[in-house]
LONU-629661 format. One record per residue (C-alpha): y, z, x; residue in one letter; chain; residue number from 1. Coordinates in Angstrom, 3 decimals, always signed. Example, Ala and Ser with C-alpha at 12.3 -4.5 7.8 and 13.67 -1.06 7.14 Angstrom:
% residues 2
{y=-4.500 | z=+7.800 | x=+12.300 | res=A | chain=A | n=1}
{y=-1.060 | z=+7.140 | x=+13.670 | res=S | chain=A | n=2}
% end
This chain:
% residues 107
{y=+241.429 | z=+85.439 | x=+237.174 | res=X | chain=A | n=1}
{y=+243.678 | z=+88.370 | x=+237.777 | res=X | chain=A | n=2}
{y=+247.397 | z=+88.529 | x=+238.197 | res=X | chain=A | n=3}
{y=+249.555 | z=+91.300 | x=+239.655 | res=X | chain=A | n=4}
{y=+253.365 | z=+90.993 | x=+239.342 | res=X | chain=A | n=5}
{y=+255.714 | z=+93.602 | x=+240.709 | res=X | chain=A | n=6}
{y=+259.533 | z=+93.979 | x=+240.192 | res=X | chain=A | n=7}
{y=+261.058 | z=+95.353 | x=+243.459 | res=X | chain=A | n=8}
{y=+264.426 | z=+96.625 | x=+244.076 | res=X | chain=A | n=9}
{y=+265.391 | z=+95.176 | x=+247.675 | res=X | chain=A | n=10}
{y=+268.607 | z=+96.615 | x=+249.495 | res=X | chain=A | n=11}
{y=+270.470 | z=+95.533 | x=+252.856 | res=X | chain=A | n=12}
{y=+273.726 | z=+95.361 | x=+254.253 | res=X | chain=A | n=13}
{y=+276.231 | z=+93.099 | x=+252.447 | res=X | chain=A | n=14}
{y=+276.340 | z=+91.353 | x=+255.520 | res=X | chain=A | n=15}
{y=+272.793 | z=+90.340 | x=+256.092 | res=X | chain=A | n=16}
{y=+272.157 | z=+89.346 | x=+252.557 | res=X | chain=A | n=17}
{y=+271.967 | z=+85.724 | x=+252.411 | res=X | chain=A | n=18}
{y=+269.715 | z=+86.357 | x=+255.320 | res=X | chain=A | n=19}
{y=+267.739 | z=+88.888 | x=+253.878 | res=X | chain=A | n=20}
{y=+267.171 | z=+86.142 | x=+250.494 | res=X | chain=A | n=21}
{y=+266.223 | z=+84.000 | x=+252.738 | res=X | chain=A | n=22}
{y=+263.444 | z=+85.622 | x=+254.033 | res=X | chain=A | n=23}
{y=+261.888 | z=+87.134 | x=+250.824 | res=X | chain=A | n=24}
{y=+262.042 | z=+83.549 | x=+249.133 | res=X | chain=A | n=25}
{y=+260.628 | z=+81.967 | x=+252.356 | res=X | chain=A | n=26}
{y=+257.381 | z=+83.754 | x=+250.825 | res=X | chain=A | n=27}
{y=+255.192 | z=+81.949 | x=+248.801 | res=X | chain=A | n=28}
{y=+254.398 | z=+84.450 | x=+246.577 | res=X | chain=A | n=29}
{y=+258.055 | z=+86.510 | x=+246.678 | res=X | chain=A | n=30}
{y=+261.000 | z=+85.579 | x=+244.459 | res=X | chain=A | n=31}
{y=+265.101 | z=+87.006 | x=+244.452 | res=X | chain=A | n=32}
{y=+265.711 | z=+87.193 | x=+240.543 | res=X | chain=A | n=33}
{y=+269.099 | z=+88.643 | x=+241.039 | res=X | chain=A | n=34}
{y=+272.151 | z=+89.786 | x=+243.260 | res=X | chain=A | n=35}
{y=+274.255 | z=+91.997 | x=+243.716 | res=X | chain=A | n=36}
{y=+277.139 | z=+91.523 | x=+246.512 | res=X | chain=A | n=37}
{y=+276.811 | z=+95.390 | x=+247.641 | res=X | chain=A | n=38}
{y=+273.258 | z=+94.273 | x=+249.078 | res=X | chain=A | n=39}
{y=+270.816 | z=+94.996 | x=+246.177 | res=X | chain=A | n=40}
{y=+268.647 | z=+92.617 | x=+244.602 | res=X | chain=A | n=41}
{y=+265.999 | z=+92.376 | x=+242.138 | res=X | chain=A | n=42}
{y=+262.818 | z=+90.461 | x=+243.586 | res=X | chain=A | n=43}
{y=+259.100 | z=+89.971 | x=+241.851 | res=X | chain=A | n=44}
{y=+256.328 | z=+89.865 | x=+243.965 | res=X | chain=A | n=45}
{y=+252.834 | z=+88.067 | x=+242.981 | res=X | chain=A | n=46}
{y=+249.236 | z=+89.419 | x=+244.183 | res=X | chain=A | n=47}
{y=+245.715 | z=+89.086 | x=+242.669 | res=X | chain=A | n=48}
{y=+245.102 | z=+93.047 | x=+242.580 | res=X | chain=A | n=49}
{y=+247.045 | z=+96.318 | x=+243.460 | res=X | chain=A | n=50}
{y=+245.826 | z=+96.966 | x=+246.890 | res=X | chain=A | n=51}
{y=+247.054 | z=+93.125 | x=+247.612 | res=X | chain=A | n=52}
{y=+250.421 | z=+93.984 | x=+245.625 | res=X | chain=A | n=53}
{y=+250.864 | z=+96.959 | x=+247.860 | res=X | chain=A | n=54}
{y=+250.267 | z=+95.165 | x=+250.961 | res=X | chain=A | n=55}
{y=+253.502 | z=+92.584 | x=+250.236 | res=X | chain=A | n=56}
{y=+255.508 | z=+95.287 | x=+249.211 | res=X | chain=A | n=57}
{y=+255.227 | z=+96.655 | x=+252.743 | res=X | chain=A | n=58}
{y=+255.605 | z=+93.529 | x=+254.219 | res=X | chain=A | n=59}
{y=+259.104 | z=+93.056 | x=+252.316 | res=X | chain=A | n=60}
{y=+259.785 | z=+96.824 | x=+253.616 | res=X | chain=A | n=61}
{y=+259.049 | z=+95.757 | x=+257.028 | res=X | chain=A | n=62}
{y=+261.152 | z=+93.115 | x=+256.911 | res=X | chain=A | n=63}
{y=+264.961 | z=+93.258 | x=+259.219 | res=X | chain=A | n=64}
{y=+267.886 | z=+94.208 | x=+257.638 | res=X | chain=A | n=65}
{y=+265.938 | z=+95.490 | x=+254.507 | res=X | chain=A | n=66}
{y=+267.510 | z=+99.527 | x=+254.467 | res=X | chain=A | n=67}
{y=+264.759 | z=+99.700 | x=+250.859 | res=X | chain=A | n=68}
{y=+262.123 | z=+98.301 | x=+249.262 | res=X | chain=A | n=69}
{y=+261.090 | z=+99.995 | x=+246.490 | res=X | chain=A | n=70}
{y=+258.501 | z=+98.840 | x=+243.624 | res=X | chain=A | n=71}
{y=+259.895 | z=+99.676 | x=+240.271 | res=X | chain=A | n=72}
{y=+257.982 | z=+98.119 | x=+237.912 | res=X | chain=A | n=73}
{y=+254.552 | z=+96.756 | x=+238.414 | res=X | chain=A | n=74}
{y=+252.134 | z=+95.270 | x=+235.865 | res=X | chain=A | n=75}
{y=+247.828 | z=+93.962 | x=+236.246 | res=X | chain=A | n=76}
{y=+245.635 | z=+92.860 | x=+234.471 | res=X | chain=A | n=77}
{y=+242.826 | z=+89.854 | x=+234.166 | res=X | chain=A | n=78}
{y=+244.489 | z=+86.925 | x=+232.698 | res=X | chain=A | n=79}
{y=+241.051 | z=+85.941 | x=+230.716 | res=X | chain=A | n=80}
{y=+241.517 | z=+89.435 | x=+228.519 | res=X | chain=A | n=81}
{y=+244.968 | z=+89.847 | x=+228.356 | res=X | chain=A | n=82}
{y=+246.009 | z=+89.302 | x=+224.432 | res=X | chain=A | n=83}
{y=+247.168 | z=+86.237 | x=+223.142 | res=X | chain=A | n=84}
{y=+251.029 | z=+86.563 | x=+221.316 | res=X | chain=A | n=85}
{y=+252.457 | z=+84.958 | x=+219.054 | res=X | chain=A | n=86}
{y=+252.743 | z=+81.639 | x=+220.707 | res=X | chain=A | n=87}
{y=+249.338 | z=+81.654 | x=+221.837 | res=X | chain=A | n=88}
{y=+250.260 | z=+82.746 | x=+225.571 | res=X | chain=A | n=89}
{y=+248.696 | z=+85.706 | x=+227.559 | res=X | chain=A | n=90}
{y=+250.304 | z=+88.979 | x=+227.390 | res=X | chain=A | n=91}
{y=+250.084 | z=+91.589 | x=+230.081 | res=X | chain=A | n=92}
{y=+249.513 | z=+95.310 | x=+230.042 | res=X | chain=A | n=93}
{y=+252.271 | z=+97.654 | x=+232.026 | res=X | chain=A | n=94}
{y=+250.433 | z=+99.936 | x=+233.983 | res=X | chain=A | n=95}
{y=+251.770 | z=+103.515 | x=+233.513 | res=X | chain=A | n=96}
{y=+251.811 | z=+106.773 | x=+236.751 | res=X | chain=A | n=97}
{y=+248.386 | z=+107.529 | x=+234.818 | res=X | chain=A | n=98}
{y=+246.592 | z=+104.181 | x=+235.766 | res=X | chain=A | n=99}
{y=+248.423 | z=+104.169 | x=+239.024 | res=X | chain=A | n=100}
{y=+246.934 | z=+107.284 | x=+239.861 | res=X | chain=A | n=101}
{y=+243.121 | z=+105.857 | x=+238.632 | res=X | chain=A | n=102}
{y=+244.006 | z=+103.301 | x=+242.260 | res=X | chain=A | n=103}
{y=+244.437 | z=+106.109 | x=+244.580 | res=X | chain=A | n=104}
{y=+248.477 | z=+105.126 | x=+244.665 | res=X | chain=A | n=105}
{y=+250.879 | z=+106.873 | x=+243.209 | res=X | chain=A | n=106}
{y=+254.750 | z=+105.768 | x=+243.003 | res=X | chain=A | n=107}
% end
């Protein structure tokens, strides 16, 4: 199975940001990590590939009141050969511009 998770930094207006929290968590597969009362906020999105990862972004972009969405850090990889730690849980590889680029997407 592959996983995509992507950190996005969300802004809005003050104002609209219990709102805007709202609708991001109202998404199965979108969650606000963190807050910040000038409007910004840390949010993870899950996907099962890039071009699905890209897709949500774009729907948190489109959402109203949102003034940014940006992805900032963004990570993929199939969960059967991802490395086992220490504790015997799956570790993930950080994609860098270089394998972003290997997608056709650059950020």
């Amino acid at each position: 199975m592959r996983m995509a998770v992507s950190g996005v930094l969300v802004t809005c207006s003050p104002a609209d940001l219990t709102q805007t929290t709202d609708l991001v968590d109202s998404r199965s597969w979108a969650s606000v990590h963190y807050c910040e009362p000038d409007g910004r906020m840390i949010i993870t999105i899950e996907a099962e590939d890039t071009d699905q990862s890209m897709e949500r972004l774009e729907e948190i972009q489109r959402l109203p009141k949102v003034t940014l969405a940006e992805m900032i850090a963004y990570c993929c990889e199939d969960e059967s050969h991802a490395p086992l730690d220490e504790s015997g849980l799956r570790t993930a590889k950080a994609l860098d511009q270089k394998d972003l680029e290997s997608t056709g997407r650059t950020g």
